[in-house]
N, C-alpha and C positions, 0 to 999 in steps of 0.2 A: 780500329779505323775501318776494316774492311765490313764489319756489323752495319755500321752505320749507314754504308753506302748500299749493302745489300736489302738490307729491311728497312723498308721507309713504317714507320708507325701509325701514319696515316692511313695508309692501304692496309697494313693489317688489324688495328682498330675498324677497319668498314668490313674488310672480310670476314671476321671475325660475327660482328653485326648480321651480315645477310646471310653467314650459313648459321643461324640462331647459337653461337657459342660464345660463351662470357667467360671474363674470369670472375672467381669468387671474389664477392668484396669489392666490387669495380664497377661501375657504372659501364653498360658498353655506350661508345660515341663519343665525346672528347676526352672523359674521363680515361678510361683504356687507351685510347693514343698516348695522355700524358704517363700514364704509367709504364706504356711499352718504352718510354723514349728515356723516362726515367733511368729504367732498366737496362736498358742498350749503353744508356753514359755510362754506367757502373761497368758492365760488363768491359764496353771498351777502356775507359779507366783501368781496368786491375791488369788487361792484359797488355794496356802499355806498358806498366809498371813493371809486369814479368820481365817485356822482353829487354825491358831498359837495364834491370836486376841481369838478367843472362849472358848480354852484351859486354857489362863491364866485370863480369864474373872472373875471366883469367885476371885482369888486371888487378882485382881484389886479391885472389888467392895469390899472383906473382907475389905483389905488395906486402900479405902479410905474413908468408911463410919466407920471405926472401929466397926464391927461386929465381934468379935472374937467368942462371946456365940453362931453364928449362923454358925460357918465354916465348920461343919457337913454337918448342911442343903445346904449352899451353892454350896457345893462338890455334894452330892445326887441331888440337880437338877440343877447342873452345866454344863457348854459348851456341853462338847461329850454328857451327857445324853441328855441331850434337843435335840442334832442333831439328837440322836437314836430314842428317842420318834416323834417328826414330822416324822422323814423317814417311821420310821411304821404307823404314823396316814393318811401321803400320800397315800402308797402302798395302805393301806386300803380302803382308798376311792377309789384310781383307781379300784380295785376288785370288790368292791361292783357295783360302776360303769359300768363295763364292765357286771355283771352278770345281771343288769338291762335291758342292749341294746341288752343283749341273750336271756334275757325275751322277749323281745319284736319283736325280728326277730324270736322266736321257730316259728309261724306258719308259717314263711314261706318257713323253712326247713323239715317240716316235710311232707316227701314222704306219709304218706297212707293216707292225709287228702284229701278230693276231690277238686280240685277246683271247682271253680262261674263258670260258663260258659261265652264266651268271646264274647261278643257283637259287632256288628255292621254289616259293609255288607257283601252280600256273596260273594264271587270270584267265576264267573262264565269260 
């Protein structure tokens, strides 16, 4: 659902158009819209179907392992939670990630450190 409301097809079939990029096989201009839109349904289709599959996941596994003693537990780390918990163990990693690669370029944004001197011939 959230594809759909963020990419409109129509803007990027035109975008697509004015900065001269195609897809293979696709006509750019109405053709390309119908196939980004094509594409968006699918996309959104499958991943309703995940979360729908995910949502009723404890209630499947209570169901047929006959866990009733554990339907608590199953609920507390059930579909949506597990998606909330990975989403935030991702993010987290990307941060820490990104703050690693800023470690590692500060010297070479930082204006008052002197540079090496630059070797090689002279230009006469």
């Amino acid at each position: 659902f959230y594809t759909a409301i963020q990419y409109n097809p129509k803007d990027l079939a035109e975008a697509l158009k004015k900065n001269g990029g195609y897809i293979p096989g696709i006509r750019p201009g109405q053709q390309t819209e119908e196939f980004i839109e094509k594409i968006l349904n699918r996309v959104t289709l499958s991943g309703a179907i995940f979360l729908a599959f995910i949502a009723i996941a404890p209630d499947l596994i209570v169901g047929l392992w006959d866990l009733q003693k554990y339907r608590s537990l199953a609920y507390m780390f059930g579909g949506t939670s597990l998606l909330i918990i990975v989403g935030v163990a991702l993010e987290t990693l990307k941060q820490i990630e990104s703050q690693l690669v800023m470690r590692h370029y500060e010297g070479f944004m930082d204006k008052n450190k002197k540079s090496a001197p630059v070797r090689g011939r002279v230009m006469r």
